[in-house]
C-alpha positions in Angstrom: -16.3 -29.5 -22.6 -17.7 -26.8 -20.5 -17.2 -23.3 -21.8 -18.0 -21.3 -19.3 -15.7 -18.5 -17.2 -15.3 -19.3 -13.6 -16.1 -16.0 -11.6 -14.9 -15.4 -8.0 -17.7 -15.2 -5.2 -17.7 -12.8 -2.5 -18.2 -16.1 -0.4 -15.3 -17.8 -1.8 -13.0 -15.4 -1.0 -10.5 -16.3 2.2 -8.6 -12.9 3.2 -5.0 -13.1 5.1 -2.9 -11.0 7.2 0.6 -10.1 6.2 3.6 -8.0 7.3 5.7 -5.8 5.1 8.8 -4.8 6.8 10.1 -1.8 5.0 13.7 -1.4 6.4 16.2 -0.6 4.3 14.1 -1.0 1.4 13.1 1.5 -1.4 10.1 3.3 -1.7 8.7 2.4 -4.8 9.4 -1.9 -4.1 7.7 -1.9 -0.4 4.7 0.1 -2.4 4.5 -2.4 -5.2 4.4 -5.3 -3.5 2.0 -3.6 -1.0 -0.5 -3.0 -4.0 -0.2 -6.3 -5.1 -1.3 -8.3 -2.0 -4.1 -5.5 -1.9 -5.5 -6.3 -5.0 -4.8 -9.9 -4.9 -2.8 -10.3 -8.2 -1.1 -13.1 -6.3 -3.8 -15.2 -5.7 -4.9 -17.8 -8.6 -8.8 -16.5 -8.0 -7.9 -12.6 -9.3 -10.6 -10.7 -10.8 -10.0 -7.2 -11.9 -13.7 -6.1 -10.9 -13.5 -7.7 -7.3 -11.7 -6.6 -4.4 -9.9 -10.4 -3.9 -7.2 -8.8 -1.6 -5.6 -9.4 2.1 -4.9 -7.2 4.7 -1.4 -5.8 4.4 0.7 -4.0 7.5 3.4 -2.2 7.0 6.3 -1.7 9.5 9.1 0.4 9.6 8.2 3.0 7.6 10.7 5.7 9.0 13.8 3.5 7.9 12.5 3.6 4.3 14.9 4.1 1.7 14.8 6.4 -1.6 17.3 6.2 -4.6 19.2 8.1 -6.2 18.5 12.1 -5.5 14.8 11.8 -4.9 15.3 12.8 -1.8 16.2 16.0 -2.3 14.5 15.9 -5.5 11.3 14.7 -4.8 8.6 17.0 -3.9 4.8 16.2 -2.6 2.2 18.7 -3.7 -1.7 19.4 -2.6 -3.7 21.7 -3.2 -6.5 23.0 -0.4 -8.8 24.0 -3.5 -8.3 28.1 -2.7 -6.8 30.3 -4.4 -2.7 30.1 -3.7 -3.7 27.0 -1.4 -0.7 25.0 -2.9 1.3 22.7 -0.2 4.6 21.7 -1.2 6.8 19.1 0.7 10.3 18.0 0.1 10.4 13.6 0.5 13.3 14.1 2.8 10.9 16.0 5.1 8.0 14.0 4.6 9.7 11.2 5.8 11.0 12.7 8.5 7.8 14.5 9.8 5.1 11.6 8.4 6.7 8.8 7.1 3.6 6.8 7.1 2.0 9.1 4.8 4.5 9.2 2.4 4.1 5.6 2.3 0.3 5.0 1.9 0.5 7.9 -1.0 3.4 5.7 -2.7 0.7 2.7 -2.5 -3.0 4.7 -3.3 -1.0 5.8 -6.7 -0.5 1.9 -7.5 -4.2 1.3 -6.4 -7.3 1.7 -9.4 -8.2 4.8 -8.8 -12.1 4.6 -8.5 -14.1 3.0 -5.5 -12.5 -0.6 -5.7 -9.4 1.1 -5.1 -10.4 3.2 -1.9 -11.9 -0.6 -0.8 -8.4 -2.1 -1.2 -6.9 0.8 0.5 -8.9 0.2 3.5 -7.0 -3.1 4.2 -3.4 -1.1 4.4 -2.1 -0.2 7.8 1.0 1.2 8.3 3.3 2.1 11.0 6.5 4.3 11.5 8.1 1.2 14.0 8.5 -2.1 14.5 5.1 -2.5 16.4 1.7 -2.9 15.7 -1.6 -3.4 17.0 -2.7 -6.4 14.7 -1.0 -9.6 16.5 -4.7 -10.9 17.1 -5.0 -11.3 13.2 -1.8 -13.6 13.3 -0.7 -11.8 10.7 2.1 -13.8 8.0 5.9 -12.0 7.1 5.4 -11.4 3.5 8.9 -12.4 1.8 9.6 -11.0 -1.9 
């Protein structure tokens, strides 16, 4: 019996394409599954120290749905690092003025938050419409 662990190459790893379309969708659900095809939890190869991952694009942003009253309710906040340099946005116009944004915060929360996780963030696109610029990769509609 051999007793020792299998770990993932860099070589081994194949990386796909796949669309999100977040229409009518909420939020948080379009995120999750976002950050799950970034960090490859659905493939049977995972590793939690190697970025085993596929691109993900995301479309449709703008028609994004929130529950409940977070729209009114939910507020972004950043600060420029000066004093009284705090931003506050309302979701209701963050979605309105930046959807995208709003989106690729939602998945960077659900990300590790060290370098791995500004890797996996590098294979997220997204886009406020129906179109985008990635129909050479032949990218796949991911169903969930």
């Amino acid at each position: 019996m051999n007793n020792t662990t299998y770990s993932v190459k860099k070589s081994e790893i194949e990386r796909k394409w796949y669309i999100i379309d977040a229409a009518n969708k909420p939020l948080g659900r379009v995120a999750t599954e976002a950050a799950r095809l970034l960090a490859g939890k659905h493939k049977p190869i995972y590793s939690n120290n190697i970025d085993t991952g596929d691109h993900v694009i995301v479309i449709n942003c703008d028609q994004v749905k929130l529950t409940g009253n977070k729209l009114n309710q939910k507020i972004y906040r950043h600060h420029s690092g000066y004093i009284g340099g705090m931003k506050e946005i309302s979701a209701k116009d963050m979605i309105e003025k930046n959807s995208t944004k709003a989106m690729t915060l939602a998945i960077k929360g659900m990300l590790p938050h060290n370098s791995l996780g500004a890797q996996m963030l590098r294979k997220l696109r997204v886009y406020k419409g129906s179109e985008h610029e990635n129909q050479a990769q032949k990218p796949e509609i991911w169903n969930y």
